[in-house]
C-alpha positions as protocol buffer text, in pm:
chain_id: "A"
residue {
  index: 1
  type: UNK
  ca { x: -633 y: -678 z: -1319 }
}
residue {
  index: 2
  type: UNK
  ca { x: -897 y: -924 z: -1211 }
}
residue {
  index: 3
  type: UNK
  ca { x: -1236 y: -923 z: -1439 }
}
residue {
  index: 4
  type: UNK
  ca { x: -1390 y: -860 z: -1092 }
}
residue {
  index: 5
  type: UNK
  ca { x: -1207 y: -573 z: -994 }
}
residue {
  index: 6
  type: UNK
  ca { x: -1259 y: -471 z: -1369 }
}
residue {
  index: 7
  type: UNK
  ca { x: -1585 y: -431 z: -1321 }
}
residue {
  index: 8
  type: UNK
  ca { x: -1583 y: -249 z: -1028 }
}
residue {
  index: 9
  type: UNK
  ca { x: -1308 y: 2 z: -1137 }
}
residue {
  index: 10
  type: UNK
  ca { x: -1542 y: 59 z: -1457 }
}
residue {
  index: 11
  type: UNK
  ca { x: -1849 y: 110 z: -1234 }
}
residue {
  index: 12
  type: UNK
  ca { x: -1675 y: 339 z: -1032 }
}
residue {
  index: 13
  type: UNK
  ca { x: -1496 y: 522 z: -1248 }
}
residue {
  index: 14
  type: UNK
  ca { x: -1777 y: 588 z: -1421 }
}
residue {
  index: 15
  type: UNK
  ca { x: -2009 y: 740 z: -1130 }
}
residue {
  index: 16
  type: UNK
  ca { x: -2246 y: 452 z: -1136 }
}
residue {
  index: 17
  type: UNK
  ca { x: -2362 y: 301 z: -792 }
}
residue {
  index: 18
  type: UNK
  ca { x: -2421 y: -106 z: -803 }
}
residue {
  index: 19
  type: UNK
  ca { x: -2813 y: -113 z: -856 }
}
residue {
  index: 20
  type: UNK
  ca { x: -2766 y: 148 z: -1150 }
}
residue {
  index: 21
  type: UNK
  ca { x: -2512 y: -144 z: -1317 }
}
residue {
  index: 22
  type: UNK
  ca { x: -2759 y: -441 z: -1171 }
}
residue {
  index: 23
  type: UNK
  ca { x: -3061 y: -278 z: -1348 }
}
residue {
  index: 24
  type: UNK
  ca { x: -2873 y: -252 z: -1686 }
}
residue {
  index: 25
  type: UNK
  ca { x: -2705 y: -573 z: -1655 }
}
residue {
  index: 26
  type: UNK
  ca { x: -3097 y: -763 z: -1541 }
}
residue {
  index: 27
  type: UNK
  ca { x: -2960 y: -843 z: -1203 }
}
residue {
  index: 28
  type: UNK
  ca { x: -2995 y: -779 z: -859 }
}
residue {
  index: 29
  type: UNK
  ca { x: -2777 y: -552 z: -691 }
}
residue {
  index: 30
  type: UNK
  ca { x: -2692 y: -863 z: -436 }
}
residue {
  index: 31
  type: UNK
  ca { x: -2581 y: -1007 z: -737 }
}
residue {
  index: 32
  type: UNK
  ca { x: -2385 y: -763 z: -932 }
}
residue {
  index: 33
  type: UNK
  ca { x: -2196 y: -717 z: -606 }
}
residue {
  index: 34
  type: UNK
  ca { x: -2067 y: -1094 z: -572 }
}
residue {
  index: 35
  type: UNK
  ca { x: -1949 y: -1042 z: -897 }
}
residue {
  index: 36
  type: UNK
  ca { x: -1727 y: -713 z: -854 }
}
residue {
  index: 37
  type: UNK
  ca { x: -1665 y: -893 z: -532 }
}
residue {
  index: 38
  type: UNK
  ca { x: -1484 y: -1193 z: -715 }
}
residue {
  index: 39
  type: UNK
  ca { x: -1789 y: -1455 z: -533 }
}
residue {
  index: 40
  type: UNK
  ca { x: -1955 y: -1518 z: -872 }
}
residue {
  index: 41
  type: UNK
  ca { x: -1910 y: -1537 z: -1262 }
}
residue {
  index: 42
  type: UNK
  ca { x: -2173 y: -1334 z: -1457 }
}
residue {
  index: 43
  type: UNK
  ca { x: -2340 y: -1573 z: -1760 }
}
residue {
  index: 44
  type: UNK
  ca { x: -2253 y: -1481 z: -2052 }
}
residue {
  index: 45
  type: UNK
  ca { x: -2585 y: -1269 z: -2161 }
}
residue {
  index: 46
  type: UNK
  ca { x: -2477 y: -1083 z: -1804 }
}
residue {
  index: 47
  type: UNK
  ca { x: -2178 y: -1001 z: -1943 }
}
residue {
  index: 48
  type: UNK
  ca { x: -2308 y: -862 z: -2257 }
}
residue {
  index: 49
  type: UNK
  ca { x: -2523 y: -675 z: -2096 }
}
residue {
  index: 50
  type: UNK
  ca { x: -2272 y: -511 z: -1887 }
}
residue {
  index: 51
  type: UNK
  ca { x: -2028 y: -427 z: -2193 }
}
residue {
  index: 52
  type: UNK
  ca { x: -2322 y: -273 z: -2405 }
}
residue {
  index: 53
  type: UNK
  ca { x: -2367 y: -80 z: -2042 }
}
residue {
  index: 54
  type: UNK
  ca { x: -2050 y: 60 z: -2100 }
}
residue {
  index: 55
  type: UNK
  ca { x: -1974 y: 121 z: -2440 }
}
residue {
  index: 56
  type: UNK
  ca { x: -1708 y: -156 z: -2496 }
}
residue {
  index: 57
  type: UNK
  ca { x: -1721 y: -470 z: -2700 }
}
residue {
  index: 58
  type: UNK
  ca { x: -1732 y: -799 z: -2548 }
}
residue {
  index: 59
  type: UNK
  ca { x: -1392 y: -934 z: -2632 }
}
residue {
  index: 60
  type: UNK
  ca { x: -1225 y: -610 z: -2428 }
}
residue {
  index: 61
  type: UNK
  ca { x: -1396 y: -746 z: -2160 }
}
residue {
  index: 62
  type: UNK
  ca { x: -1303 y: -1145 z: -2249 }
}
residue {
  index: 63
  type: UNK
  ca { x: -975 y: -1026 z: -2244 }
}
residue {
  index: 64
  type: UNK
  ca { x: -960 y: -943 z: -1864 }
}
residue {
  index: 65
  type: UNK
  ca { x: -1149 y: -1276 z: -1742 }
}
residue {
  index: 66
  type: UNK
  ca { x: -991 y: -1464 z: -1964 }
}
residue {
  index: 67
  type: UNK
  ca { x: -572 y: -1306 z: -1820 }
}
residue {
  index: 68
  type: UNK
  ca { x: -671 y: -1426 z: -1487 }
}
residue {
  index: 69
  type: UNK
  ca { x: -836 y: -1764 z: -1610 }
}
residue {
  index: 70
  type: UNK
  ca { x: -497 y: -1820 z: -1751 }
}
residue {
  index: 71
  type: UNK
  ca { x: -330 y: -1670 z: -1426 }
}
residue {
  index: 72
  type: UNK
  ca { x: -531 y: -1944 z: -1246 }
}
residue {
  index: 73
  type: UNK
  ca { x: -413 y: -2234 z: -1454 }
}
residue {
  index: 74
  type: UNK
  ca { x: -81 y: -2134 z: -1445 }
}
residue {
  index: 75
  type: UNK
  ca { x: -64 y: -2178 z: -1056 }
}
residue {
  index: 76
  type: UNK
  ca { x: -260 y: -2536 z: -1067 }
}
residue {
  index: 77
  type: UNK
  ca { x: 31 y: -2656 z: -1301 }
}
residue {
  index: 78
  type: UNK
  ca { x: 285 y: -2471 z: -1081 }
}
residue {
  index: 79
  type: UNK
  ca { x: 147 y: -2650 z: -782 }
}
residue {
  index: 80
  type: UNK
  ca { x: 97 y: -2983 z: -977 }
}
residue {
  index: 81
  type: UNK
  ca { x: 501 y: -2955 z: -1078 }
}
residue {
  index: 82
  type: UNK
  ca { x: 570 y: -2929 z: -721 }
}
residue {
  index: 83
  type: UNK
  ca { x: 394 y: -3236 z: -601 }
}
């Protein structure tokens, strides 16, 4: 799973609308929505913010973005072996 659609499973999962997360995380809702959307990266303080939100640590949260960081490299050297 994709940290983006992490967050938005957690968020929804939870009951929480998209402000409610925004306020906690000290965004904007416009914001915290290109993020579950997969448009943005939160910082790092952002992200933080939104584990403490939640009740997890940081690196459960790492773990996710960091899977699909890999997932991404993986296909740039696919694509670069092709060339």
């Amino acid at each position: 799973m994709k940290f983006n659609e992490k967050l938005k499973l957690l968020r929804e999962k939870n009951g929480y609308t998209v402000k409610q997360v925004a306020k906690a995380a000290r965004v904007r809702a416009k914001t915290m929505e290109k993020y579950e959307s997969g448009i943005e990266i939160p910082k790092l303080k952002t992200i933080i913010k939104i584990a403490e939100f939640y009740g997890f640590s940081t690196a459960e949260l790492f773990q996710k973005a960091m899977n699909e960081v890999n997932e991404i490299n993986e296909a740039i050297k696919k694509g670069a072996d092709t060339e």
